[in-house]
C-alpha positions, 0 to 999 in steps of 0.5 A: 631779280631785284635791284638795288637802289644805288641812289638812296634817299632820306627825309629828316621826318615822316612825309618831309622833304626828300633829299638824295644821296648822291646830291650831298657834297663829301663832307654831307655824305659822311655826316650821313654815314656817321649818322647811319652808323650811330642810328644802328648803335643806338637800335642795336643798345635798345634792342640789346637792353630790352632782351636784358631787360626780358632775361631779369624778368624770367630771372626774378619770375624762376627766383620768386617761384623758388621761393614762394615754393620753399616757403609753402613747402614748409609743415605749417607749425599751430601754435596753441593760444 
């Protein structure tokens, strides 16, 4: 069984200083949570925007194959100089 780590820890960069959560005094700890839940706003608006993103793609590759087979579909009119 895996257990829980009920004392987690943060640093503010890549290899700096760790800082435990139970070690922050009540007004820290929700400057963190408020963190935490900003952090997941933000990954949850780019995740969102990039699957937008990829929909529009798929859109404008379906529109564009319509009409670049609409085009060439067409009889091929000579006209006589």
């Amino acid at each position: 069984m895996v257990e829980e780590n009920t004392n987690p820890t943060f640093s503010f960069e890549d290899g700096g200083t760790e800082y435990s959560f139970d070690d922050l005094n009540d007004e820290q700890k929700l400057s963190y949570n408020k963190l935490a839940v900003v952090e997941k706003q933000k990954n949850d608006f780019v995740a969102n925007a990039n699957f937008e993103v990829e929909k529009l793609d798929i859109l404008r590759a379906e529109y564009s194959k319509r009409l670049k087979d609409s085009i060439e579909s067409e009889p091929v009119i000579e006209v006589a100089e």
